[in-house]
C-alpha positions as a Markdown table, in Angstrom:
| # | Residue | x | y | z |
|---|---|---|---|---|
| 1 | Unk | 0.0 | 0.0 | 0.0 |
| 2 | Unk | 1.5 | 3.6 | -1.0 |
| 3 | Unk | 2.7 | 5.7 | 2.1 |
| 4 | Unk | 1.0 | 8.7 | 2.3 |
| 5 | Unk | 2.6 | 12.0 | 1.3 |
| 6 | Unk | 3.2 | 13.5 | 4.5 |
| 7 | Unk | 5.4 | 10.4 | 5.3 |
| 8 | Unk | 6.8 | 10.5 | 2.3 |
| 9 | Unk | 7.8 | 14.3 | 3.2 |
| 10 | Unk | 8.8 | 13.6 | 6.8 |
| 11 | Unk | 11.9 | 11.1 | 5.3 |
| 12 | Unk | 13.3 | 13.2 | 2.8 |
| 13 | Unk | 14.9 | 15.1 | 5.2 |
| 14 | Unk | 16.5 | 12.2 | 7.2 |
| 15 | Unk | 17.4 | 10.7 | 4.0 |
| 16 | Unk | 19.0 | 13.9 | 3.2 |
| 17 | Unk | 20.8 | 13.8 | 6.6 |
| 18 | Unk | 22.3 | 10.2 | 6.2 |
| 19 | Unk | 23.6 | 11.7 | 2.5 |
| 20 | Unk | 25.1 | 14.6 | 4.2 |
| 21 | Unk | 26.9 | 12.3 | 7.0 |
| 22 | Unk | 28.1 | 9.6 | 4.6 |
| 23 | Unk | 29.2 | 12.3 | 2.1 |
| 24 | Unk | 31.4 | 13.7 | 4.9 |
| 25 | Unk | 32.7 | 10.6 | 5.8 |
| 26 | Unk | 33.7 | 9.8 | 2.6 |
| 27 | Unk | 35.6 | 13.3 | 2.0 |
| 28 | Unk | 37.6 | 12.9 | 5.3 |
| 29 | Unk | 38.5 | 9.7 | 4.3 |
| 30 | Unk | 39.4 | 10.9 | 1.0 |
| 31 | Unk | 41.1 | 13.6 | 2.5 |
| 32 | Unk | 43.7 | 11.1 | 4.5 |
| 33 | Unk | 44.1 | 9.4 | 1.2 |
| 34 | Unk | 45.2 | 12.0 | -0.7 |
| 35 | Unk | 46.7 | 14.2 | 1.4 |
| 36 | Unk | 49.8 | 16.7 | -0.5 |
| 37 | Unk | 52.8 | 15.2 | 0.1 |
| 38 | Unk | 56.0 | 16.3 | 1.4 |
| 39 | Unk | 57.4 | 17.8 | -1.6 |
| 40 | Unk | 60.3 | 15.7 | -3.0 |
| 41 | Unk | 64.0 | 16.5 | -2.8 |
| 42 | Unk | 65.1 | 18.1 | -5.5 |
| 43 | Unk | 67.8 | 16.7 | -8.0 |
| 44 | Unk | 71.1 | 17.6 | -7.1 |
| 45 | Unk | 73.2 | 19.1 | -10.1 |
| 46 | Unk | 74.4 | 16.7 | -12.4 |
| 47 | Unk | 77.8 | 18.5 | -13.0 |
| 48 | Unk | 80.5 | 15.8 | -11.1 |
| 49 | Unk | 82.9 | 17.7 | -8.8 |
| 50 | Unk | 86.4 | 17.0 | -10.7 |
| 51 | Unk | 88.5 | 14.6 | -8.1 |
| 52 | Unk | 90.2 | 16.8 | -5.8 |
| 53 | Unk | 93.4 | 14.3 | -4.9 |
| 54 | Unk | 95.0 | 13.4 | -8.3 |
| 55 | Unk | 98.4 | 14.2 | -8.2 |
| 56 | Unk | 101.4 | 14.4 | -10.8 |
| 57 | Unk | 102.8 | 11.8 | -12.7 |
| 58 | Unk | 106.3 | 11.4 | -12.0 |
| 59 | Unk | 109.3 | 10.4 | -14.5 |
| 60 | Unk | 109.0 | 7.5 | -15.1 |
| 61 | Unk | 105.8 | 7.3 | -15.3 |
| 62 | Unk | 103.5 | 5.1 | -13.0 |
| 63 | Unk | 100.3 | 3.8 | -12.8 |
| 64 | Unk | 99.0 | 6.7 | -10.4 |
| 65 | Unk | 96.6 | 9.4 | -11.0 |
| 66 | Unk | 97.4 | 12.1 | -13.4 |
| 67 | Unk | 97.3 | 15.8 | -12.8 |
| 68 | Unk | 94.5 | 17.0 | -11.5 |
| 69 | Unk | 92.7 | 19.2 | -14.0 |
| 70 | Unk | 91.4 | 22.4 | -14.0 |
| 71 | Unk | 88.1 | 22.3 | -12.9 |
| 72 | Unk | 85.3 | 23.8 | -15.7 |
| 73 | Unk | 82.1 | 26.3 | -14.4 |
| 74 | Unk | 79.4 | 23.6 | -13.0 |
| 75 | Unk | 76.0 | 24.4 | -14.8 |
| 76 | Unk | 73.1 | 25.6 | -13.1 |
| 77 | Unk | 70.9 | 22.6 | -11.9 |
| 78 | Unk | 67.8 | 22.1 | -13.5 |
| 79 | Unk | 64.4 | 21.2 | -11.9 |
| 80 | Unk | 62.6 | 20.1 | -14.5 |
| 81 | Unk | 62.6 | 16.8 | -13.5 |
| 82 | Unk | 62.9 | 15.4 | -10.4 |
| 83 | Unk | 65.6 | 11.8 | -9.8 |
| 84 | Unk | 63.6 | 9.1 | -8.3 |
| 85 | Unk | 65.1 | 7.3 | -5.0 |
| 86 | Unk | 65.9 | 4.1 | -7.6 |
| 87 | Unk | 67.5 | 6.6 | -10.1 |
| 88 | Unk | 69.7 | 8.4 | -7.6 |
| 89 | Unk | 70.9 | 4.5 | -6.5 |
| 90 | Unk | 72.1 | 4.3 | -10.0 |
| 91 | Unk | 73.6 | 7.4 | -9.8 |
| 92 | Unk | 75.2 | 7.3 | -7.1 |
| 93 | Unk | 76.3 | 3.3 | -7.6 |
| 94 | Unk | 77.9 | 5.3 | -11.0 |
| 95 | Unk | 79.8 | 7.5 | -9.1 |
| 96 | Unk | 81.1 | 5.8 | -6.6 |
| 97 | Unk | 82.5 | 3.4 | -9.6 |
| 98 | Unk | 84.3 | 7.0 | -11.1 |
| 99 | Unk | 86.3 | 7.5 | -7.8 |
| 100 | Unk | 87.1 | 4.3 | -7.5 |
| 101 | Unk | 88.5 | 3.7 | -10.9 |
| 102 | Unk | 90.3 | 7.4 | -10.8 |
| 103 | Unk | 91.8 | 6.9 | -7.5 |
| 104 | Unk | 93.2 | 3.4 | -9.0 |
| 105 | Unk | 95.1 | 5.3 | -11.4 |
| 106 | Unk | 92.4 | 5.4 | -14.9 |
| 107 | Unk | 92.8 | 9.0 | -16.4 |
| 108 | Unk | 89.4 | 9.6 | -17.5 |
| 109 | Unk | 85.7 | 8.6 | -16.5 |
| 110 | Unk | 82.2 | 9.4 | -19.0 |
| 111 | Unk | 79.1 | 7.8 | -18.2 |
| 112 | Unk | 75.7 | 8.8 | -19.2 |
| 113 | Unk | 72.4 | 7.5 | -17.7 |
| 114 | Unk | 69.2 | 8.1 | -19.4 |
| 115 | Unk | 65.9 | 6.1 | -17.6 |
| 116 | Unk | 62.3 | 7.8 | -19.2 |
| 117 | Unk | 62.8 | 11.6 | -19.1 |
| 118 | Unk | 65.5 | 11.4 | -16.3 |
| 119 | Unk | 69.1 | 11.7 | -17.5 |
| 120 | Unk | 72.8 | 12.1 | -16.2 |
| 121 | Unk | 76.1 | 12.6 | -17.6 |
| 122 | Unk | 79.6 | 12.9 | -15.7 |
| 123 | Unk | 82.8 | 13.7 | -16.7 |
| 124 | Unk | 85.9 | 13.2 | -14.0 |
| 125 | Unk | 89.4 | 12.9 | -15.0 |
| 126 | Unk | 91.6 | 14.7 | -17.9 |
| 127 | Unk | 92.2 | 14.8 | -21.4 |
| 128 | Unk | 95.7 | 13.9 | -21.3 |
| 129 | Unk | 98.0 | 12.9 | -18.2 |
| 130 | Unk | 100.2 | 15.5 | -19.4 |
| 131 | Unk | 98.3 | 18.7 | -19.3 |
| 132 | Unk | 95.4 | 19.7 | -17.2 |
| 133 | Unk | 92.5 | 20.0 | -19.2 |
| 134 | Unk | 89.3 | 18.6 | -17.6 |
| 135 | Unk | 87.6 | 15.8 | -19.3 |
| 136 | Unk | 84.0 | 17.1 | -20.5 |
| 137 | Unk | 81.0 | 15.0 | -21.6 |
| 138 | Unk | 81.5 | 15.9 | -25.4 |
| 139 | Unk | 84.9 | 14.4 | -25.5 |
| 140 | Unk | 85.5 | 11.1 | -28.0 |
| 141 | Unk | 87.0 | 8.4 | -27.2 |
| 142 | Unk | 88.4 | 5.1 | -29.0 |
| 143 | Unk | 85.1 | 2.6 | -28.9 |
| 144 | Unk | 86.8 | -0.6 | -29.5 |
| 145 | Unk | 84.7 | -3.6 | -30.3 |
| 146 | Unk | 81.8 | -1.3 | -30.1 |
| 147 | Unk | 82.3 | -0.9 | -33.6 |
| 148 | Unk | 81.1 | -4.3 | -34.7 |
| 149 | Unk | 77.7 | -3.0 | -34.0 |
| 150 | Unk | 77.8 | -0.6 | -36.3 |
| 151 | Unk | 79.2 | -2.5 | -38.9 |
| 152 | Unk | 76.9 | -5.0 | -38.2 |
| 153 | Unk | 74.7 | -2.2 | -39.2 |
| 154 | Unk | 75.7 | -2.3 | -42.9 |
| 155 | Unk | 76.3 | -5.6 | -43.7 |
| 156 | Unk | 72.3 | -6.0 | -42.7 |
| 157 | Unk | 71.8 | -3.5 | -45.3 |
| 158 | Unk | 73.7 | -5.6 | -47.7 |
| 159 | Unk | 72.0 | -8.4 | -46.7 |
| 160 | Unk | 68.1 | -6.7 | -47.0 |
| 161 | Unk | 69.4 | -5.8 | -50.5 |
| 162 | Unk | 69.9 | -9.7 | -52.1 |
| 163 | Unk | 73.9 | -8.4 | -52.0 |
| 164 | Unk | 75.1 | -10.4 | -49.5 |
| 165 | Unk | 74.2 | -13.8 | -47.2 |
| 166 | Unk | 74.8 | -14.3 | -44.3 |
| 167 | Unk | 75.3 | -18.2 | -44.8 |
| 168 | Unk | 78.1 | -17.1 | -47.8 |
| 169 | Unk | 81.6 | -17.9 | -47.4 |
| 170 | Unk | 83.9 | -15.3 | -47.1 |
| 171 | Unk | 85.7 | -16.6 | -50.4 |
| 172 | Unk | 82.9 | -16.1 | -52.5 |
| 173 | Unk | 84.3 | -12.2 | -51.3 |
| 174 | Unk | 87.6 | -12.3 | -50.8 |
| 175 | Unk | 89.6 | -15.2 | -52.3 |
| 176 | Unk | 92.7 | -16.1 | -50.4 |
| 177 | Unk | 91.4 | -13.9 | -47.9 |
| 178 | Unk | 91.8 | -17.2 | -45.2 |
| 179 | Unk | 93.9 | -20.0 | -45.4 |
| 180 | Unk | 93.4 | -23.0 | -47.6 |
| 181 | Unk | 90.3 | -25.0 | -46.4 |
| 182 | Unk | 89.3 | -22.9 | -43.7 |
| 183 | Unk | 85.3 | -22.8 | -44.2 |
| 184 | Unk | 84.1 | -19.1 | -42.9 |
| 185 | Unk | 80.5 | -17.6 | -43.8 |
| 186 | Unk | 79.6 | -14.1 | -43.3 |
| 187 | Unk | 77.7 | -15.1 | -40.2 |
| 188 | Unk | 80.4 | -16.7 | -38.5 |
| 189 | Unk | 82.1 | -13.7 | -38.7 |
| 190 | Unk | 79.5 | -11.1 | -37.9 |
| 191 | Unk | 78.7 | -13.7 | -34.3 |
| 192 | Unk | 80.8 | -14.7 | -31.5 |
| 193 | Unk | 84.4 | -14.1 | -31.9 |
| 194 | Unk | 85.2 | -17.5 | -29.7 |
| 195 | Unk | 83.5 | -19.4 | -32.1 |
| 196 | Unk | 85.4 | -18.7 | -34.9 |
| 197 | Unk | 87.3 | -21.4 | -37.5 |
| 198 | Unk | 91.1 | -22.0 | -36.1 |
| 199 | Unk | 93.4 | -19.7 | -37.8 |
| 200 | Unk | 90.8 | -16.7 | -37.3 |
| 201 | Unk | 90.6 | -16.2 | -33.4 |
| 202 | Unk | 92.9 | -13.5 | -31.9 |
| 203 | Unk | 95.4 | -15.9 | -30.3 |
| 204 | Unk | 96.3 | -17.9 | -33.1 |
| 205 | Unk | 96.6 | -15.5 | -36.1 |
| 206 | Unk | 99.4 | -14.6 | -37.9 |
| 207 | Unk | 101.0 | -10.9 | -37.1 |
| 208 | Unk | 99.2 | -8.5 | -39.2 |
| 209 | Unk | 97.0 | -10.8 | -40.6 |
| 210 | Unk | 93.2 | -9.3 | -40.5 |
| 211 | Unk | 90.6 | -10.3 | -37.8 |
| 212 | Unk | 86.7 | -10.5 | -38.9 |
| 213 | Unk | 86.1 | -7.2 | -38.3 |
| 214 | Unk | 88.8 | -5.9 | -41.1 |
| 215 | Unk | 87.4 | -9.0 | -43.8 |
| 216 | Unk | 83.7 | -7.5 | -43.1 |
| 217 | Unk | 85.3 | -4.3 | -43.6 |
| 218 | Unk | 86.3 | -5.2 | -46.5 |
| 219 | Unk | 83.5 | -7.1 | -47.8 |
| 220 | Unk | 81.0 | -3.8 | -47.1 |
| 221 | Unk | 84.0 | -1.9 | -49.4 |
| 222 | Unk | 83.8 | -4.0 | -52.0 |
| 223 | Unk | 80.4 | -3.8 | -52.7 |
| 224 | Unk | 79.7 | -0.7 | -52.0 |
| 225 | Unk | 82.5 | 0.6 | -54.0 |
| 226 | Unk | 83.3 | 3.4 | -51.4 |
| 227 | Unk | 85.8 | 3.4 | -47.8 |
| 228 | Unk | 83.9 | 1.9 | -45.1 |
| 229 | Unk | 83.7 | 5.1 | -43.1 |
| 230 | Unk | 82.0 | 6.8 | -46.3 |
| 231 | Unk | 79.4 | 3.3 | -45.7 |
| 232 | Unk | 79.0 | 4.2 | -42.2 |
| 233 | Unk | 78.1 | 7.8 | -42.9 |
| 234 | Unk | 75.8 | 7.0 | -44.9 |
| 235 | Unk | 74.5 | 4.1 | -43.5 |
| 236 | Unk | 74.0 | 5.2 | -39.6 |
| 237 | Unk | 75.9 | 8.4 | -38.9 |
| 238 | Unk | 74.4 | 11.0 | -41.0 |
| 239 | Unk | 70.2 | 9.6 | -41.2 |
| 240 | Unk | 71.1 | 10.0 | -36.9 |
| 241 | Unk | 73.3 | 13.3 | -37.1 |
| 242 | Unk | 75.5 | 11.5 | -35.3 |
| 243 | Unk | 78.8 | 14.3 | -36.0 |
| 244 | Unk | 80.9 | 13.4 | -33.4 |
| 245 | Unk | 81.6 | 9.5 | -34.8 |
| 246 | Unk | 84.1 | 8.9 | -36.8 |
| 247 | Unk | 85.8 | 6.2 | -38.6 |
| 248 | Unk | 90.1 | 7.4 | -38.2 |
| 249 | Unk | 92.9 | 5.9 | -39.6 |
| 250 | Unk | 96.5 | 6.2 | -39.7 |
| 251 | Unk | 96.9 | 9.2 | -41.9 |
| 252 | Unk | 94.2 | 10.8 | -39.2 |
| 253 | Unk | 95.5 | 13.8 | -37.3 |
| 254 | Unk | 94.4 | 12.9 | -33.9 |
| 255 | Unk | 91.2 | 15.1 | -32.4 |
| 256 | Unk | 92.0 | 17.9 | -30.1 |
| 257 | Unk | 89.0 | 16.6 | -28.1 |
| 258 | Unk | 89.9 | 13.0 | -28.1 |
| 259 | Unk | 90.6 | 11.5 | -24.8 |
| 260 | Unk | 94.1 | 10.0 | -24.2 |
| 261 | Unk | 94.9 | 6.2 | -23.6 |
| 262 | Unk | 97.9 | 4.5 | -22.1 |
| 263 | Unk | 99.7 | 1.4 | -21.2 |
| 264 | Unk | 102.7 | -0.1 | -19.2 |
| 265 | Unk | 105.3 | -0.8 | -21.6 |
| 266 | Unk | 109.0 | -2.1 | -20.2 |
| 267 | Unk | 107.8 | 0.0 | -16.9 |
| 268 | Unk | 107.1 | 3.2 | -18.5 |
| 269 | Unk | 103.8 | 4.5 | -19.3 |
| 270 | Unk | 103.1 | 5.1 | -23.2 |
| 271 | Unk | 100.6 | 6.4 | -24.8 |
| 272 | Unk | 98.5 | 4.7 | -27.6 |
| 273 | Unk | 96.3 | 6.9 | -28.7 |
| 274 | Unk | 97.9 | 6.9 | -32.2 |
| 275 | Unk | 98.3 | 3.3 | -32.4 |
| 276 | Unk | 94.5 | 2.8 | -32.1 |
| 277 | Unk | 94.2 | 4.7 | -35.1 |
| 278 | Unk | 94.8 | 1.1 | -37.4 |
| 279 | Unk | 94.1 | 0.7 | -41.2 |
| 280 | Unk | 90.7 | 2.4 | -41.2 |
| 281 | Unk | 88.7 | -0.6 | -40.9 |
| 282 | Unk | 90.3 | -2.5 | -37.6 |
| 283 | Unk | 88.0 | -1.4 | -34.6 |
| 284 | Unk | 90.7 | 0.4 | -32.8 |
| 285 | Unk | 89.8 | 3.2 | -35.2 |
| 286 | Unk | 86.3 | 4.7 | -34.7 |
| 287 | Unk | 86.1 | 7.2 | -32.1 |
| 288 | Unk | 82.8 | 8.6 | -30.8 |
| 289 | Unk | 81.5 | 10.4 | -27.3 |
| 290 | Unk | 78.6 | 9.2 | -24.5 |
| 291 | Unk | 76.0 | 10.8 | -26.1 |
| 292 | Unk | 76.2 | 9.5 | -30.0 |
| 293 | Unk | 77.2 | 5.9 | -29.1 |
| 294 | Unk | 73.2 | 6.2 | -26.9 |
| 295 | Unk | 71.3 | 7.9 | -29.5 |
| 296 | Unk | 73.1 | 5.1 | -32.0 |
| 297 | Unk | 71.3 | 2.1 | -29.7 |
| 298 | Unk | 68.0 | 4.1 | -29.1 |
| 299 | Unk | 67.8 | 4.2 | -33.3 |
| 300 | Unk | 69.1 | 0.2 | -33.7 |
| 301 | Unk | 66.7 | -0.6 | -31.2 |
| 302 | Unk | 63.7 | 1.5 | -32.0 |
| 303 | Unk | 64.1 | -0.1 | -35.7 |
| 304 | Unk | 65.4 | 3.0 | -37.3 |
| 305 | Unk | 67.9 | 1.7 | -38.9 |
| 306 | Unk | 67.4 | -1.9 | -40.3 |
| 307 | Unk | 64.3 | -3.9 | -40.5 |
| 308 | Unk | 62.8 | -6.0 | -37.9 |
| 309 | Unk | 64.0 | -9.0 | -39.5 |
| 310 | Unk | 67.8 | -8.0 | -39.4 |
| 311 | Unk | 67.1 | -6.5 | -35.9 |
| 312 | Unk | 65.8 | -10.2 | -34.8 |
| 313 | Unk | 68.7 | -11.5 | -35.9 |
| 314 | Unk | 71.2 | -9.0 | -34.6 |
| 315 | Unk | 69.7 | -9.8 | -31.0 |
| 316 | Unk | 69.8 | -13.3 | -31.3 |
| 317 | Unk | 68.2 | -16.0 | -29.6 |
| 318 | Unk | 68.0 | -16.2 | -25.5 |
| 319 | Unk | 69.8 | -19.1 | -25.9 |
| 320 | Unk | 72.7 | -17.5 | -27.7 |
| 321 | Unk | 75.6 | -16.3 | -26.2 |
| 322 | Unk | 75.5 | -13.2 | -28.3 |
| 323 | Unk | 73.9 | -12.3 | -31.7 |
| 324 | Unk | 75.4 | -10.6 | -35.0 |
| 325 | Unk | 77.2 | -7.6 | -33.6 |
| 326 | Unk | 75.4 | -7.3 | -30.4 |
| 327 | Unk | 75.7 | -8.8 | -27.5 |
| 328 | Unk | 73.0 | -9.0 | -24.7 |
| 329 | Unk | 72.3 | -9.6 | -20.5 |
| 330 | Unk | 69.7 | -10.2 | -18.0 |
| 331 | Unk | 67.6 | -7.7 | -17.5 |
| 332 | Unk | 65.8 | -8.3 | -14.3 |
| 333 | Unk | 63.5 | -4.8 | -14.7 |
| 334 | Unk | 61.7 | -6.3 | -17.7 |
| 335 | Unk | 63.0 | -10.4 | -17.5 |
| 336 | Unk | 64.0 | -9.4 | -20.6 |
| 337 | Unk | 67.7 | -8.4 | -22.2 |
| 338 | Unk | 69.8 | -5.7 | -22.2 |
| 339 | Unk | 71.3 | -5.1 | -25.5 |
| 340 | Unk | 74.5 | -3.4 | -26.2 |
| 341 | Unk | 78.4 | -3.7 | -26.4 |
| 342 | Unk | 81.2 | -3.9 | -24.7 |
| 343 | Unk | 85.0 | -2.0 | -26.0 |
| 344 | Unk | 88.1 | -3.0 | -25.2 |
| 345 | Unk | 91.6 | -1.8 | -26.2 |
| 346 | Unk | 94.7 | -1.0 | -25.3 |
| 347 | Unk | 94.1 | 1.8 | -23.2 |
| 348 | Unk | 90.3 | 1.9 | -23.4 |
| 349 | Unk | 87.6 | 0.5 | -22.0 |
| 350 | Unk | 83.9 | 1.0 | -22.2 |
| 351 | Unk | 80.0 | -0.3 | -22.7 |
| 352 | Unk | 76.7 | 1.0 | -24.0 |
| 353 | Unk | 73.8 | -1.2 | -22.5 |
| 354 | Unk | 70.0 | -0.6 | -23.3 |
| 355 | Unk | 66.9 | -2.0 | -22.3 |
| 356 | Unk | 65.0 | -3.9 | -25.2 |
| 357 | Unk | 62.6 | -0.6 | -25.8 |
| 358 | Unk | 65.6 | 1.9 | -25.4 |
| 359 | Unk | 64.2 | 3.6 | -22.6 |
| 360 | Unk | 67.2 | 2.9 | -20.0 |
| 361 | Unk | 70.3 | 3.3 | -21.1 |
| 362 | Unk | 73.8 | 3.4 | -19.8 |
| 363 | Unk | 77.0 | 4.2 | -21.9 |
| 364 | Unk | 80.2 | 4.2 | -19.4 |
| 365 | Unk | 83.8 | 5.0 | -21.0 |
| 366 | Unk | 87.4 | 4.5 | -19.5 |
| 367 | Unk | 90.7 | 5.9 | -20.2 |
| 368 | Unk | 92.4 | 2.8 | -18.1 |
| 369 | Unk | 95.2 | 2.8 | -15.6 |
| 370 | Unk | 98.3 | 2.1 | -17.2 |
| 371 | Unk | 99.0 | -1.5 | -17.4 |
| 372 | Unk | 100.7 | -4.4 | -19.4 |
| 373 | Unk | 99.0 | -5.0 | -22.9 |
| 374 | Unk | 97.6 | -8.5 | -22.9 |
| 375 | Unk | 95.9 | -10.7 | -25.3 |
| 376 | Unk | 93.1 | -11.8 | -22.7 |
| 377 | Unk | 90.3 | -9.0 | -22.1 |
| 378 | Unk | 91.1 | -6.9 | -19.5 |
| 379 | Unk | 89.6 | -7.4 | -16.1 |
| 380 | Unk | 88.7 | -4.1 | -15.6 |
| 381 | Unk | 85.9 | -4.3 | -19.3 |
| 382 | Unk | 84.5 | -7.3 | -17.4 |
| 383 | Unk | 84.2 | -5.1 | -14.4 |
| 384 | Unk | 82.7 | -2.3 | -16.1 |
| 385 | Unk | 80.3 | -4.7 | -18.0 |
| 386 | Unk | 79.1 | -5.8 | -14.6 |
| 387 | Unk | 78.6 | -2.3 | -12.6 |
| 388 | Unk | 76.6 | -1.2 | -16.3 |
| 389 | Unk | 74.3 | -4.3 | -15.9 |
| 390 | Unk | 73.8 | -4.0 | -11.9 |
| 391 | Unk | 73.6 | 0.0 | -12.0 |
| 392 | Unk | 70.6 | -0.6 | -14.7 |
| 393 | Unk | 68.8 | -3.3 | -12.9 |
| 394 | Unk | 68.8 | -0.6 | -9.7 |
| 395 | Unk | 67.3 | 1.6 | -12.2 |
| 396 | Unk | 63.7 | 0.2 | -11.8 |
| 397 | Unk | 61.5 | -0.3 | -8.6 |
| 398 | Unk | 61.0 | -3.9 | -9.2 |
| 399 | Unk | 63.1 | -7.0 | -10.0 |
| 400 | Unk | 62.3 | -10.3 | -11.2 |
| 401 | Unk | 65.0 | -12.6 | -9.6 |
């Protein structure tokens, strides 16, 4: 039976009332919820104070620190945007690596971070052990096996063309270019080094006789018809405006603004920063700085500059060890890989890592300590490989382990 209206009347006011009191509840709850925080620290500049202890290098020369530079204008911090708590970890994981390696005797430090929209570069050391010119973030550097990537690059072209295969012997290219029934395909050369045919591998070929990055070399040469650094110009450096890379050889005056490497040689400290600059196509001869050698990954990666086919291959499997031209690691942000490359020559030392998607990245360079030059990689790439890798994983919030 329908209430009558004056009832009706008498409960829209209590039902009002209840609204009233649950609407209230609701906002003070609300209010707990999503009360402003305390604001959050602000990032702290991301100019690196210049080590403060380096000292002289005496005559002979030893394995210490070199002069301590003089120190350039820090730039005003910017508060665009704000470090996270796991970014400063990386960063300060990163830095604590710099001093450590600079206090050990290394000459030079460049490292540059990049995680979303966040970003940090440092420079610590000096251009030379001789003068006292500080190290800046635009400085080159010798890249060392890093270069296989790129080249990698352009014999994908080749191969997206019909040119080349990557299952054809490297005599169909270059007769008598190996010994006599020694079986190498274009793939074999383009992979892992240690599984190369006998007669190819570092330890066991003859003096001055080429590795596989000087036959691909001169594979790409041949058919293109042009020097491999006008190739890589064409092929990666120009489409990315990547003007601080460059292919050097032995006629090459060396850069004013290429950083200085050195070795221990009969107990004096020499440097070879002329002797990386090889036949033009040996690895020891492209030079490039922090921030083209990440922009060149974010383009690979991003498939700007091969198609998805040849980057599928390039990666390689999860099984593999390493692909064509890049190698990869565990990334526990994503349980994914970390794609990238590590360099190492005498008197340089560095690695580019990037997340699958490009969005974390990590490019780390070192002008080494002196020491002996030695056939075996040097302990201190290995080193640097793993502080990239565990600096990167810190990077995230979560981990799968």
């Amino acid at each position: 039976m329908p209430r009558p209206p004056a009832e009706r009347i008498q409960r829209i006011p209590r039902a009002c009332s209840l609204f009233l009191s649950g609407l209230f509840l609701s906002c003070l709850f609300l209010s707990g919820c999503t009360e402003t925080p305390e604001p959050r620290p602000l990032p702290p500049t991301t100019a690196a104070a210049l080590p403060s202890t380096l000292t002289p290098t005496a005559q002979p020369p030893t394995t210490g620190p070199p002069p301590g530079p003089t120190p350039a204008p820090a730039p005003a911090p910017s508060n665009s945007v704000v470090f996270t708590p796991a970014f400063q970890e990386l960063r300060a994981t990163l830095e604590l690596f710099s001093r450590e390696k600079l206090d050990e005797g290394a000459s030079a430090v460049l490292i540059k971070a990049k995680v979303g929209q966040q970003e940090w570069t440092l420079a610590e050391g000096v251009l030379t052990r001789e003068g006292r010119v500080a190290v800046q973030p635009g400085h080159r550097f010798h890249v060392g096996e890093q270069f296989r990537t790129l080249l990698a690059v352009s014999v994908m072209k080749l191969v997206e063309e019909g040119r080349l295969g990557l299952d054809d012997p490297l005599a169909a290219y270059l007769p008598g270019s190996v010994s006599a029934g020694t079986a190498v395909t274009i793939r074999q050369l383009l992979g892992d080094v240690a599984d190369l045919p006998a007669g190819l591998a570092a330890s066991e070929r003859a003096p001055g006789a080429p590795g596989p990055d000087a036959l691909l070399g001169l594979v790409v040469e041949q058919l293109r018809g042009v020097p491999l650094g006008t190739v890589l110009r064409t092929d990666v450096l120009t489409p990315l405006n990547l003007r601080s890379t460059e292919l050097l050889d032995a006629n090459s005056a060396i850069p004013d603004d290429l950083v200085h490497g050195y070795v221990q040689l009969e107990g004096e400290t020499m440097d070879v920063t002329r002797t990386g600059l090889q036949d033009g196509i040996a690895n020891g001869g492209l030079v490039s700085t922090v921030e083209d050698i990440s922009a060149f990954h974010t383009a690979l990666l991003r498939g700007e500059l091969v198609q998805p086919a040849s980057l599928i291959a390039m990666k390689g499997t999860v099984f593999d060890d390493y692909g064509l031209g890049l190698d990869h690691w565990d990334d526990r942000c994503t349980n994914g890989s970390y794609y990238g490359h590590a360099g190492d020559v005498p008197g340089y030392g560095s690695i580019a890592m990037s997340s699958a998607d490009g969005n974390r990245q990590l490019s780390i360079f070192m002008a080494y300590p002196p020491q002996a030059v030695s056939t075996q990689p040097s302990a201190l790439a290995l080193e640097m490989t793993g502080v990239a890798q565990v600096a990167l994983n810190a990077g995230c919030r979560f981990q799968f382990r």
